[in-house]
N, C-alpha and C positions, 0 to 999 in steps of 0.2 A: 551638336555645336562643337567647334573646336575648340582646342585647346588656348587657341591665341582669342577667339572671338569672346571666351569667356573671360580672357585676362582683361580683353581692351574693356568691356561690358562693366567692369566694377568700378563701383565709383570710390576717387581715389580724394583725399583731400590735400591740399598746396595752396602754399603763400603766394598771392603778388606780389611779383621782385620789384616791376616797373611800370609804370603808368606815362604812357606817351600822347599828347595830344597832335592825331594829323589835320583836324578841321574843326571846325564851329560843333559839328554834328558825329565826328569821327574819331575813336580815340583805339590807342594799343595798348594792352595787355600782353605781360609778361612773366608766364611764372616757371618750377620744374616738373615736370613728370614722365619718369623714365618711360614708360608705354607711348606717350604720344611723343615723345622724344624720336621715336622709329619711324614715325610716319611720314609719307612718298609725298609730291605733290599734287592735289587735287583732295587729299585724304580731309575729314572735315572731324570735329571732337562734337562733345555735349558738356556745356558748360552749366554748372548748378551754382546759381547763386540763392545762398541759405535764405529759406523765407520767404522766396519771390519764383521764381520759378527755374525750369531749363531749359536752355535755348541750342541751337548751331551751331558752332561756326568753322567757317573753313580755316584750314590751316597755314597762318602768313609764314611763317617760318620756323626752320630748327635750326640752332646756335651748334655748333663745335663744341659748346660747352652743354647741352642739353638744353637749353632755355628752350621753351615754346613762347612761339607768338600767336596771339589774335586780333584780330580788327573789325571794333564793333562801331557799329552808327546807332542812333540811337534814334530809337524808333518806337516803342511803347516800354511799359511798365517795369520789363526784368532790364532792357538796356541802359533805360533809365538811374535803375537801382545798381544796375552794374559801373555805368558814369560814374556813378559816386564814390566808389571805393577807390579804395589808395594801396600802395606798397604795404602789405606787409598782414593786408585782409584778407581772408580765405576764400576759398570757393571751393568749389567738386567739380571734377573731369572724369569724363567716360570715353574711351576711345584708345585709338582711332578710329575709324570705320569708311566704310563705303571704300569705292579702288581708285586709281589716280590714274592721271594721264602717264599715253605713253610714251618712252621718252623717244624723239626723232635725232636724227641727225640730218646733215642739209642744208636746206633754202628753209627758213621758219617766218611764218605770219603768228604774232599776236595780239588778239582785240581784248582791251577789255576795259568795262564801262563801269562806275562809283563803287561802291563798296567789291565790285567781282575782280578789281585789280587784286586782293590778299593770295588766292591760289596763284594766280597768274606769276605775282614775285615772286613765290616759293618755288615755281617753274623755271622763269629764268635763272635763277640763280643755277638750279641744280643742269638748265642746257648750253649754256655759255661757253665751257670748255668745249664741245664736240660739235658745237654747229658751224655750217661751214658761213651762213649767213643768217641774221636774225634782226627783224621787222616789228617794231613793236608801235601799236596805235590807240590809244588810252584817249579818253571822252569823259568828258562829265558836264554840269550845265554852268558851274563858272570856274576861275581859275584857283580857287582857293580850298573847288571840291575835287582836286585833279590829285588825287592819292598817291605818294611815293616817287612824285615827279623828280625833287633833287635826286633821291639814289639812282634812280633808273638812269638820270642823264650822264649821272658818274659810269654806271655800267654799261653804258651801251655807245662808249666812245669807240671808233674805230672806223676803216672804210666799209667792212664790212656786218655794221651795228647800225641802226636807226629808232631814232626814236621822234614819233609823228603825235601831236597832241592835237582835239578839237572840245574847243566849248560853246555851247550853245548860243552863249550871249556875247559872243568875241573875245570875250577878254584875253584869252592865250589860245594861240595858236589858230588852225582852222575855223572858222566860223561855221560851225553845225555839229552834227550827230557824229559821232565815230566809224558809223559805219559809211559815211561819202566819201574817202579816200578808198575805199576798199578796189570798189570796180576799178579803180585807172592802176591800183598798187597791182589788182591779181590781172589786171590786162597784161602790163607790162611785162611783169616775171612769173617765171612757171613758180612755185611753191610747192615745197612737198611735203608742208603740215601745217593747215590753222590751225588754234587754238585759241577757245574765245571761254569769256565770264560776265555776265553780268545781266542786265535787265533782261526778260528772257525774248521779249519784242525784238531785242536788240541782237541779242543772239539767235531766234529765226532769220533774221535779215543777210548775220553773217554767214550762216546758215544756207540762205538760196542763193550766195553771192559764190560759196565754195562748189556748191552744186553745177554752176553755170559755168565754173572754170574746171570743174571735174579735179578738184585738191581734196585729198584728204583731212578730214575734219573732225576735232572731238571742242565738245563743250560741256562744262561745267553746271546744271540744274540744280533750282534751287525749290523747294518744295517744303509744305507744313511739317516737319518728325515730330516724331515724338521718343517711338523707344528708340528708333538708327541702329535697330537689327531685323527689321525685315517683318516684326509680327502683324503691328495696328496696324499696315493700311491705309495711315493718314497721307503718304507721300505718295500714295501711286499716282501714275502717268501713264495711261495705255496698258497695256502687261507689264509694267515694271515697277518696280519700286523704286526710287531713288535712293534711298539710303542703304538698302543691298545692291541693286545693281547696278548703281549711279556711285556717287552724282556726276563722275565722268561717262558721254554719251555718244559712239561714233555716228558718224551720218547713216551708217546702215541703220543702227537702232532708231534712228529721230524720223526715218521716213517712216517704219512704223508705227508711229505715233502722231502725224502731223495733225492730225484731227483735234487735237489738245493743246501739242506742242507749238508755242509761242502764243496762245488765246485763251487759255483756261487753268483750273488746276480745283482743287478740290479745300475745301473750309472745315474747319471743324465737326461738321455733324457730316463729310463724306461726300457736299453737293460740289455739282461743278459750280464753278465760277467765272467769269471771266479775270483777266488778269489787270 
């Protein structure tokens, strides 16, 4: 094992600086540590909160000042317990890990759907500067679970910037899934990079849509870890682990895997599941 995977691999202990809420269900964490402070976008940590367990999560941002960000929903037991903490309570970080997306320049499409907007922003931020056009189409099921929508709108002013919202139940923007603007978006203009996050249904779809326009394509999987260096086995998908080989995934890799990928994924004791 290398020198950097044994650094990222220790667990490190830090304060919460900040505690944000984005939603009912959605909140941000913010604390320092110089290891994941290096991390690329797509890169995801291991968050230990004392007592209760360790979770994922991907990587919303790095500050100029080293601040890390994460953006958790809450969703059982550790989220729960993580909810509840404030500034200034500790936890443990292990990471970074797994490789990120790669950076394009260009024509950029990006999808991404409830909590899989956190990588996504750490993406735009860092392709802004060097793309020549960039398409961003974000979905969730109402307007209130539409993640990071004021920043994005501040950042994606321009003639050559868009920003395309759909929720399910109308309330902002297109009325449906994220992924129905897609076909008329990659009709209309060649692209020469998707880049998608989120439900993984959602993500096949964007998936056979990039397929059928023959665009280059990586997405972001999300899958059970545990250690997030490649031993236990709990994240496989096909031949691959997600946590070493992932969780960033090009279309070449996901056609070997289609048998799984977007319908299944594996539980705790190793069985498949459906999704």
């Amino acid at each position: 094992m290398s020198a950097y995977r044994i650094a990222a691999n220790k667990l490190r202990t830090t304060s919460i600086l900040s505690v944000r809420t984005e939603s009912p269900t959605v909140t941000t964490f913010t604390f320092k540590d110089r290891e994941c402070a290096r991390a690329k976008p797509g890169q995801f940590l291991m968050l230990w909160i004392p007592g209760v367990d360790e979770i994922p999560l991907s990587i919303l941002d790095v500050g100029e000042d080293g601040a890390v960000s994460v953006t958790v929903k809450k969703v059982g037991e550790a989220t729960e317990a993580l909810h509840r903490m404030k500034a200034g309570d500790f936890v443990g970080v292990r990471g970074p890990f797994g490789n990120s997306f790669t950076r394009k320049k260009g024509k950029i499409l990006i999808v991404g759907g409830g909590t899989g907007m956190a990588p996504l922003w750490f993406l735009v931020k860092r392709l802004l500067p060097d793309v020549e056009r960039l398409v961003f189409v974000m979905g969730a099921k109402t307007e209130d679970e539409l993640l990071f929508m004021d920043g994005l709108k501040k950042m994606l002013i321009g003639g050559n910037r868009q920003l395309v919202a759909t929720t399910e139940d109308g309330s902002c923007g297109i009325t449906g899934l994220c992924t129905e603007p897609l076909d008329r978006l990659l009709t209309n203009e060649r692209f020469d990079m998707v880049y998608t996050c989120g439900p993984e249904p959602m993500i096949r779809k964007v998936f056979e849509l990039a397929e059928k326009c023959e665009v280059s394509f990586e997405a972001s999987l999300e899958r059970l870890m545990r250690c997030a260096i490649g031993l236990c086995g709990s994240c496989v998908i096909g031949k691959y682990r997600v946590c070493r080989d992932g969780p960033i995934f090009t279309s070449k890799q996901l056609r070997e895997v289609e048998a799984e990928f977007g319908s299944s994924k594996r539980d705790f004791d190793g069985k498949r599941i459906p999704l």
